[in-house]
C-alpha positions as CSV (number, residue, x, y, z in Angstrom):
1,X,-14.2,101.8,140.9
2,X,-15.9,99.2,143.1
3,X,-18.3,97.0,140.1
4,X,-21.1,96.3,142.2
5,X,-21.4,99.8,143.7
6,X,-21.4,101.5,140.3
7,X,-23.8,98.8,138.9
8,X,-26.4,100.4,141.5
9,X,-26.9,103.3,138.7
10,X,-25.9,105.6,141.7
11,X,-24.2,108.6,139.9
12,X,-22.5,111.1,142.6
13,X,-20.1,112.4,143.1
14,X,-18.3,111.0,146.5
15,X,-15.8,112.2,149.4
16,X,-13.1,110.3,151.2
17,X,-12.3,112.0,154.5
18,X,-8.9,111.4,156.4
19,X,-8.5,113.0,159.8
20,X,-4.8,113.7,160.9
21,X,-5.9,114.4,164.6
22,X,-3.9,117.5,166.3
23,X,-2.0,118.1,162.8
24,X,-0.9,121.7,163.0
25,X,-0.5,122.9,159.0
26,X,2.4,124.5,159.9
27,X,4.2,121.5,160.3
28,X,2.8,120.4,156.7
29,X,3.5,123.3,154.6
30,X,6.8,124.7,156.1
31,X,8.5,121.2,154.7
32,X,7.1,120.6,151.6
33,X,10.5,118.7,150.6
34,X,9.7,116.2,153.4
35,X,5.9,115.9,153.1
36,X,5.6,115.9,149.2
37,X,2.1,114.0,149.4
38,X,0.3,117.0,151.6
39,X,2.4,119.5,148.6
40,X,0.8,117.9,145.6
41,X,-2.7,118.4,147.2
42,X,-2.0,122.0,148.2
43,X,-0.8,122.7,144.1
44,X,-3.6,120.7,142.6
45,X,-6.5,121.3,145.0
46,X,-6.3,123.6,147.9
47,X,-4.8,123.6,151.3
48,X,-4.6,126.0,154.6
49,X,-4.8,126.7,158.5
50,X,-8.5,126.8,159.9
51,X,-9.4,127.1,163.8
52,X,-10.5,124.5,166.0
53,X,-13.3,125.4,168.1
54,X,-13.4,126.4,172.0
55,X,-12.6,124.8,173.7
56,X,-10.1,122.5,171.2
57,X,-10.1,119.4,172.6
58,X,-10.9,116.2,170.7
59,X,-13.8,114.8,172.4
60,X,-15.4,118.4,172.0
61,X,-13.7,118.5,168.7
62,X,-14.8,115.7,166.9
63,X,-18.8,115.7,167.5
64,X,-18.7,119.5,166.3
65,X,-16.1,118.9,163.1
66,X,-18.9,115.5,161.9
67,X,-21.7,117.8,162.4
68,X,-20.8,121.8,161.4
69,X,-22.5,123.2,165.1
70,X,-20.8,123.9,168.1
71,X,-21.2,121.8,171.5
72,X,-24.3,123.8,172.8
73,X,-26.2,122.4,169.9
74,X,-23.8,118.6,170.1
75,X,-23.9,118.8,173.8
76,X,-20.3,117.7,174.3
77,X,-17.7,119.9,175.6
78,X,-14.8,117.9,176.7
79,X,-13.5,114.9,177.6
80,X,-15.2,115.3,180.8
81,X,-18.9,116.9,181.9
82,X,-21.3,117.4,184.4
83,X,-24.4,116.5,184.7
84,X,-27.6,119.4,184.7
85,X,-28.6,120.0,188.0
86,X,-25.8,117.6,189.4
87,X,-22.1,117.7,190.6
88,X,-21.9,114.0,188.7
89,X,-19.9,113.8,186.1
90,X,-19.6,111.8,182.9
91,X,-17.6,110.6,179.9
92,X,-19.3,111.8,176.4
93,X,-19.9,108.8,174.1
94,X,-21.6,108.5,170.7
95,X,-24.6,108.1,172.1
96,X,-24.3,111.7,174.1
97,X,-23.6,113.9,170.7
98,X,-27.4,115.5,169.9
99,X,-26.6,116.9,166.6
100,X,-26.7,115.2,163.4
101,X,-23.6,113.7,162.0
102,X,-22.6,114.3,158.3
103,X,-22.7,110.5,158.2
104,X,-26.5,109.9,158.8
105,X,-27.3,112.7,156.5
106,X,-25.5,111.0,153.8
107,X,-27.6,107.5,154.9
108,X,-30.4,109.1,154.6
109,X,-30.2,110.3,150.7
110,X,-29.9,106.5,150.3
111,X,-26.3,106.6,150.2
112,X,-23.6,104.4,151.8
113,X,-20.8,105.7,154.7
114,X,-17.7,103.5,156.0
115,X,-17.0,105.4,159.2
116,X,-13.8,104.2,161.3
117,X,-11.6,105.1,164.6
118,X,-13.7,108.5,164.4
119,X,-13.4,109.6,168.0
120,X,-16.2,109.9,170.4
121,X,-18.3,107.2,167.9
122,X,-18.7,104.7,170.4
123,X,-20.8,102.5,169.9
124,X,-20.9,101.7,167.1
125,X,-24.0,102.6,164.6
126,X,-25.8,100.0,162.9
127,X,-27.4,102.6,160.3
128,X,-24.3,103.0,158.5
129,X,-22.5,100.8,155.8
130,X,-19.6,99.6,158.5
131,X,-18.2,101.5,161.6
132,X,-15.3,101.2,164.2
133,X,-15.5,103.4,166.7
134,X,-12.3,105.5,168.1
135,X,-10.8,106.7,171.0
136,X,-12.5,105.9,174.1
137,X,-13.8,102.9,172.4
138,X,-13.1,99.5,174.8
139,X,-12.2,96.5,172.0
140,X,-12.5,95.5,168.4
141,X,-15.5,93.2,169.5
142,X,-17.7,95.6,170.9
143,X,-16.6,98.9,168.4
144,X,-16.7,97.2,165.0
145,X,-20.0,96.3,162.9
146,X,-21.1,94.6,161.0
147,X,-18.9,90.6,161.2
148,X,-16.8,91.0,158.4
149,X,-15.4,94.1,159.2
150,X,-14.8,93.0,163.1
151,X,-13.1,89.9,161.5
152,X,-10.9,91.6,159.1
153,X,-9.4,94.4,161.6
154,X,-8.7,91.6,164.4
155,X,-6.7,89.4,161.5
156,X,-4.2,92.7,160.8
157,X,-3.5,93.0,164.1
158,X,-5.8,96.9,164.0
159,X,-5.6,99.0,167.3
160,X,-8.2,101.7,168.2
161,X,-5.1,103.5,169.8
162,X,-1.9,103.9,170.6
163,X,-0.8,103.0,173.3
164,X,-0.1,106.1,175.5
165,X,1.4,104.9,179.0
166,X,4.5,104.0,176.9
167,X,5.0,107.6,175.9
168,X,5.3,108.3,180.0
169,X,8.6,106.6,180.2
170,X,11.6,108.6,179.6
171,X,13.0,106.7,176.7
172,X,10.5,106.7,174.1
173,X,11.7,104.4,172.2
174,X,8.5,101.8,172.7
175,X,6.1,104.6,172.8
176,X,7.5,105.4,169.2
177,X,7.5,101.8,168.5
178,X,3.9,101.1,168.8
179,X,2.5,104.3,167.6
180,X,4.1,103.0,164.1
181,X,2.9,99.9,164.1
182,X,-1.2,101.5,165.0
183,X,-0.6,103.9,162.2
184,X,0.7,101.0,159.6
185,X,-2.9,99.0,160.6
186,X,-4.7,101.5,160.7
187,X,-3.4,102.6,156.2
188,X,-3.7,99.0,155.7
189,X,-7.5,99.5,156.9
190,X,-8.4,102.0,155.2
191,X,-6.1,101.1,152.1
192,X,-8.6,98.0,152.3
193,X,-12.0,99.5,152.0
194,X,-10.9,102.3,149.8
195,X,-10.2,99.3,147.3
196,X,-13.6,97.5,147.9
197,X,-14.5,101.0,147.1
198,X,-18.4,100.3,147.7
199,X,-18.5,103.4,149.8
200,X,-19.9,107.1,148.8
201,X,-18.7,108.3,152.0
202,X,-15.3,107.4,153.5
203,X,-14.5,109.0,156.4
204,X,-11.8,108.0,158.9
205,X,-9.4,109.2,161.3
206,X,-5.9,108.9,162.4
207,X,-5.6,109.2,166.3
208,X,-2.2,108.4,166.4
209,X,-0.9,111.7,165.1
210,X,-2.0,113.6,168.2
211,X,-0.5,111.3,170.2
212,X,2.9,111.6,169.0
213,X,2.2,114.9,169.1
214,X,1.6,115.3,173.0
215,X,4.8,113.5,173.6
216,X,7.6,114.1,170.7
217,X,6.0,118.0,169.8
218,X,8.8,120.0,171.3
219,X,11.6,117.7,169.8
220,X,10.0,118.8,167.2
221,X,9.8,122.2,168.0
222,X,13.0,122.7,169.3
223,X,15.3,120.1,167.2
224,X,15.4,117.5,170.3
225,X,16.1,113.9,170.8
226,X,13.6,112.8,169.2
227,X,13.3,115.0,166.3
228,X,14.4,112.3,163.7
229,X,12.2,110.1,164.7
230,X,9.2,112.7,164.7
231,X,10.0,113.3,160.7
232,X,10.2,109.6,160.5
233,X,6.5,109.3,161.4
234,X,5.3,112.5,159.5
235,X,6.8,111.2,156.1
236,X,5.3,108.1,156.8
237,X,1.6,109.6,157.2
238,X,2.1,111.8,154.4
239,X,3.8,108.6,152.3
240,X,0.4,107.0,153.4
241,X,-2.1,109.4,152.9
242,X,-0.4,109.9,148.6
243,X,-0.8,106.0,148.6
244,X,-4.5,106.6,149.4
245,X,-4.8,109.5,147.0
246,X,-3.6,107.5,144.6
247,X,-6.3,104.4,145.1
248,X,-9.4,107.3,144.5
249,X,-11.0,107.4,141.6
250,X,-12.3,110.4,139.9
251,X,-15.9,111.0,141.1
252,X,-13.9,111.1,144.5
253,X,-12.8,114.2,146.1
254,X,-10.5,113.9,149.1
255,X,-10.5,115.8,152.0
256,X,-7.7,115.8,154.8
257,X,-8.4,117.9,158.0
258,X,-7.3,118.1,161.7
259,X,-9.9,118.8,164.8
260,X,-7.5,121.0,166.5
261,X,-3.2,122.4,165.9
262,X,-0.6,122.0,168.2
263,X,2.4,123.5,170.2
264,X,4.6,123.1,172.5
265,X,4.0,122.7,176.4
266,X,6.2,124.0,179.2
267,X,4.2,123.7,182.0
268,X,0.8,121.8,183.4
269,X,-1.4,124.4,184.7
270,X,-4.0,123.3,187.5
271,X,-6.5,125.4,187.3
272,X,-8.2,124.1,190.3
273,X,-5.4,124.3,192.1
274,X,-5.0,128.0,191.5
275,X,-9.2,128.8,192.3
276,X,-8.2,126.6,195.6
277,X,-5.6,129.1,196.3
278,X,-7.2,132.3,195.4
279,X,-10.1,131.6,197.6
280,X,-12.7,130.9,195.0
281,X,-12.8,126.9,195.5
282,X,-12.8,125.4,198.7
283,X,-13.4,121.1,199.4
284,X,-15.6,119.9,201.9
285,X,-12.4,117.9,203.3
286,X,-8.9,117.2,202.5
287,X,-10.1,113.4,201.5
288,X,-11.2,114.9,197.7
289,X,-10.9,113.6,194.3
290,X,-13.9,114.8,192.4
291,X,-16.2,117.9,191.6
292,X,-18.6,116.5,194.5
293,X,-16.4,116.9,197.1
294,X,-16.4,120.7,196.8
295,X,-17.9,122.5,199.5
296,X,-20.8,124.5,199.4
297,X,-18.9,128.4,199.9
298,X,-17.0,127.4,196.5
299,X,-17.7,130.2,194.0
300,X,-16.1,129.1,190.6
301,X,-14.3,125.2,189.9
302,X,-12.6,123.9,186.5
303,X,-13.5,121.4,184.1
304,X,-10.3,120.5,181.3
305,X,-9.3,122.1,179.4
306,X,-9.8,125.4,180.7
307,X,-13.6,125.2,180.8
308,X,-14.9,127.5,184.5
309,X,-18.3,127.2,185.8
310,X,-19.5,130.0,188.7
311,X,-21.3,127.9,191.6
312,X,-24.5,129.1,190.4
313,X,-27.7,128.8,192.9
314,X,-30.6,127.2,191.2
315,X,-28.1,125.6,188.8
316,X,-25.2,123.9,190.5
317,X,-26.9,121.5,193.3
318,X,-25.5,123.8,196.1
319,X,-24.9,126.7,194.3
320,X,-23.0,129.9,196.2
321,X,-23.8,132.6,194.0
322,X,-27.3,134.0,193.7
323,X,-28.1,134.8,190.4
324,X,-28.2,138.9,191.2
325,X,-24.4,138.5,191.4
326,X,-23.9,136.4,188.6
327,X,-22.0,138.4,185.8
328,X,-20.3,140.5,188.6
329,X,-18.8,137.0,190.1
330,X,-18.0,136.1,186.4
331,X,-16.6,139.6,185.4
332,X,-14.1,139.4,188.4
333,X,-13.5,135.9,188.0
334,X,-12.5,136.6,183.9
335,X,-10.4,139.5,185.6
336,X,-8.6,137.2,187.2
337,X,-7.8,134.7,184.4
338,X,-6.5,137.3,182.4
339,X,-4.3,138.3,184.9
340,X,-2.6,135.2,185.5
341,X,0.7,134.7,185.3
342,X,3.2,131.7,184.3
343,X,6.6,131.4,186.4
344,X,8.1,133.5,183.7
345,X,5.9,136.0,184.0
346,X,4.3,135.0,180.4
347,X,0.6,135.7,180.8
348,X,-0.6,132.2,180.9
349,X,-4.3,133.5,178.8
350,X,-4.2,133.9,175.3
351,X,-7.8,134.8,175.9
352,X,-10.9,134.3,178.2
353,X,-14.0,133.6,176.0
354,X,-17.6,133.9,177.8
355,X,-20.6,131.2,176.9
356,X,-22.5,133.8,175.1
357,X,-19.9,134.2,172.7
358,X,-18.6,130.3,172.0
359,X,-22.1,128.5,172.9
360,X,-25.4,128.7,171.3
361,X,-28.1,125.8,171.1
362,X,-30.4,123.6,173.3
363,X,-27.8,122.1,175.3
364,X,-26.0,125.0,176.8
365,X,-27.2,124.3,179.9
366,X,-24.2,122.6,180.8
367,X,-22.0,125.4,179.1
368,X,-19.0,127.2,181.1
369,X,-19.8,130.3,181.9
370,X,-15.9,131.2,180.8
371,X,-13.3,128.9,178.5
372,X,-9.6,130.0,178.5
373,X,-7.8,129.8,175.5
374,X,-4.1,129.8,176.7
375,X,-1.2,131.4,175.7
376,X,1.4,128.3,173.7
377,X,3.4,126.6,176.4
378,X,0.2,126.1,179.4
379,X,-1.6,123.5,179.1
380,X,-4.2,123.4,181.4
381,X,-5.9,120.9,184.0
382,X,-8.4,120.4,186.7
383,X,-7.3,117.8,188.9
384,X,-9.8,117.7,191.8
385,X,-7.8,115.5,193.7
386,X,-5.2,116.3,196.5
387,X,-2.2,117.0,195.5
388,X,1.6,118.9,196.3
389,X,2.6,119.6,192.8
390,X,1.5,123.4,193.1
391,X,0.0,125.8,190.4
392,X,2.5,125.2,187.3
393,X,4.0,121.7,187.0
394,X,5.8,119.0,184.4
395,X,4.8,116.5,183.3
396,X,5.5,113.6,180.7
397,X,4.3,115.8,177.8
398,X,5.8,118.5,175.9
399,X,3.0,119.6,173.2
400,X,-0.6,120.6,173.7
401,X,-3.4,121.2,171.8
402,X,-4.0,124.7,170.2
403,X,-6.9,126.7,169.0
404,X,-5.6,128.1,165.6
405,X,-3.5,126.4,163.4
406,X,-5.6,123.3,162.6
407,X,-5.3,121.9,159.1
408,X,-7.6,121.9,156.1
409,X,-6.5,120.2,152.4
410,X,-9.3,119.8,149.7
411,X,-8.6,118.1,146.6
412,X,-10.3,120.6,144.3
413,X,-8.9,123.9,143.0
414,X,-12.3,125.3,143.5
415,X,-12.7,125.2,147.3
416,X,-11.6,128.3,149.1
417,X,-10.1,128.3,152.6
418,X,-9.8,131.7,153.9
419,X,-11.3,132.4,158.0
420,X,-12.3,129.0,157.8
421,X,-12.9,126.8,160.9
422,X,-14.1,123.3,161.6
423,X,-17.6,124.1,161.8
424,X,-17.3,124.5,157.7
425,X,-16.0,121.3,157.1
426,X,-19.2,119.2,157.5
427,X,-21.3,121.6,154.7
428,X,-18.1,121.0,152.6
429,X,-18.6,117.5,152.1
430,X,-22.1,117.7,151.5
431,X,-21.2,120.6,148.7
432,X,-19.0,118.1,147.5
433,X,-21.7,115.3,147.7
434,X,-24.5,117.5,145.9
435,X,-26.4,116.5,148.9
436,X,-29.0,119.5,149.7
437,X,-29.2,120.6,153.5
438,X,-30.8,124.1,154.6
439,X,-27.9,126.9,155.3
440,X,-29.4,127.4,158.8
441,X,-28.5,124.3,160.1
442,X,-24.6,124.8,160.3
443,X,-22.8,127.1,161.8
444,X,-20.2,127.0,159.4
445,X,-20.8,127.5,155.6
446,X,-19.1,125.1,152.7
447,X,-15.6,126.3,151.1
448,X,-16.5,125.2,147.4
């Protein structure tokens, strides 16, 4: 226990918070042999799969799993949105998540919070103890407050990410290579602060999992190449998170989550591509590359991952379909979704989810109007630019992110996780923190 923290008088109880990004628990509890750190925590505290949210992708992910609402009320949806009233499109940062993180709340009860490689963070916040922002985050110099802390990750050599161009290549060897050496930085990082231990909230991530995941997954799944060296990694992460464990003290609950599972991928599925060819998208030219360039017949286009949006007059900047027509053009286009099929004749939805059901808050007005959750093996995209690769495609990855399946460990007997999801995880920590906050304001509820 940190001297000079404790000498404060301050008397709760505190959290540490490790994210394992795009850890399916499957892969965790089906080899408890090989991951004994993630066993332990399962036979002393408590340990299961919890769903991600829709749709489950990180940047969408992330800003909903720090603050317990969903992304009508964070206002982040994807990696990629549009604009209200606009065709423009955008990036979500830090600064673009509306809800309030799990973080600040713990600032504001006078506490302290180390916050680092937490995706969509950037930049960084000057409110909280130290931060580094995560993915999407340019460099060191301009994601890491305050001085000491920028100082310290530059002299270990820390990387925001892995880098993912080398997992492209055919041999993987590099890729595999410098995913390592990002994950040993980023223990000896955290391994760091949680011996300063001047914290009451730790909470950091580790990005690298998901992206061995997108590129090693099926090796996994299916015994491949690269199988061994999958393992390799996983007994590594789980050798590092027991090492962490082991630093806590006991006012210290730990808490090990992922924003989303994962599978397998067989093929790229362009969605665009598909509403192109099925007459519901149509580009003003055959110069296009972006969600401007569609032309103004188009009834329905494709954000990733598998987020649709009806051409909506009064909405959309040259919307097609009158509002009169609105659920009918959605019902058929729905319909459709559900109807399509992979070239193996799998059905390519696992299900089509409608706004109303996934979205509720004061940002929904750049919700899709439909959200498919696919079937394992279709991963889908929404390339606006030309292209000859068809409908269904491969390309350099073979897993993809998945809906259920996410992981959830507690270190306390007490918590219980049974129909959990991510939106419970924030009121968790609080629970665990003895931190008050009104019921309403989640839309999950704590598991202890």
């Amino acid at each position: 226990m940190g001297l000079f923290d404790r000498l404060r008088g301050d008397d709760n109880p505190r959290v540490a918070f490790l994210g394992i990004d795009g850890v399916p628990y499957s892969l965790l509890s089906e080899h408890p042999d090989e991951f004994p750190n993630f066993a332990a925590i399962d036979s002393e505290g408590t340990s299961g799969a919890i769903d991600s949210i829709v749709p489950p992708e990180s940047s969408a992910c992330w800003p909903a799993l720090t603050t317990g609402v969903n992304p009508g009320e964070t206002g982040v949806y994807g990696f990629q949105d549009r604009e209200v009233g606009s065709y423009d499109t955008y990036v979500p940062m830090g600064r673009d998540v509306q809800a309030t993180r799990v973080w600040d709340r713990v600032v504001e009860e006078g506490l302290d919070a180390s916050v680092m490689n937490v995706p969509v963070t950037f930049p960084p916040q000057r409110n909280v103890q130290r931060m580094v922002s995560g993915f999407l985050s340019p460099d060191i110099d301009k994601a890491a407050q305050p001085d000491e802390l920028r100082e310290y990750l530059k002299s270990i050599d820390y990387r925001i990410d892995t880098n993912a161009k080398l997992g492209h290549k055919d041999d993987k060897s590099e890729f595999i290579e410098n995913a390592n050496k990002t994950l040993d930085a980023r223990y000896e990082a955290f391994s760091h602060y949680f011996e300063q231990d001047d914290w009451d909230l730790f909470f950091g991530v580790f990005m690298t999992t998901d992206r061995v995941n997108h590129f090693l997954y099926k090796d996994y799944h299916q015994e491949g190449e690269y199988y061994d060296e999958f393992m390799a990694f996983y007994k590594k992460v789980d050798e590092y998170v027991g090492r962490l464990r082991s630093q806590l003290d006991d006012d210290v609950t730990l808490v090990v989550a992922s924003d989303h599972g994962f599978t397998y991928e067989d093929y790229e599925v362009e969605m665009n591509r598909w509403l192109e060819q099925e007459g519901w998208l149509t580009f003003e030219d055959d110069d296009h590359e972006e969600l401007d360039d569609i032309a103004d017949e188009t009834t329905a286009y494709s954000l990733i991952p598998g987020r649709f949006y009806v051409n909506l007059e009064g909405r959309e900047p040259r919307g097609s379909v009158p509002e009169s027509e609105y659920e009918s053009t959605r019902d058929e286009l729905k319909a459709a979704l559900e109807q399509l099929e992979g070239p193996d004749g799998e059905k390519v939805a696992q299900r089509v989810v409608e706004k109303e059901e996934a979205f509720r808050g004061d940002h929904d007005d750049i919700a899709p109007d439909l959200v498919m959750i696919p079937n394992h093996g279709f991963d889908l995209k929404a390339k606006f630019k030309a292209h000859d690769d068809g409908v269904f495609s491969h390309g350099p990855r073979n897993g993809m992110h998945s809906f259920s399946n996410a992981t959830l460990y507690v270190d306390d007997p007490e918590a219980t996780i049974a129909d959990a999801d991510l939106f419970d995880i924030a009121p968790t920590i609080l629970d665990l923190m003895d931190i008050d906050y009104a019921r309403a304001e989640f839309d999950g509820a704590s598991l202890v």
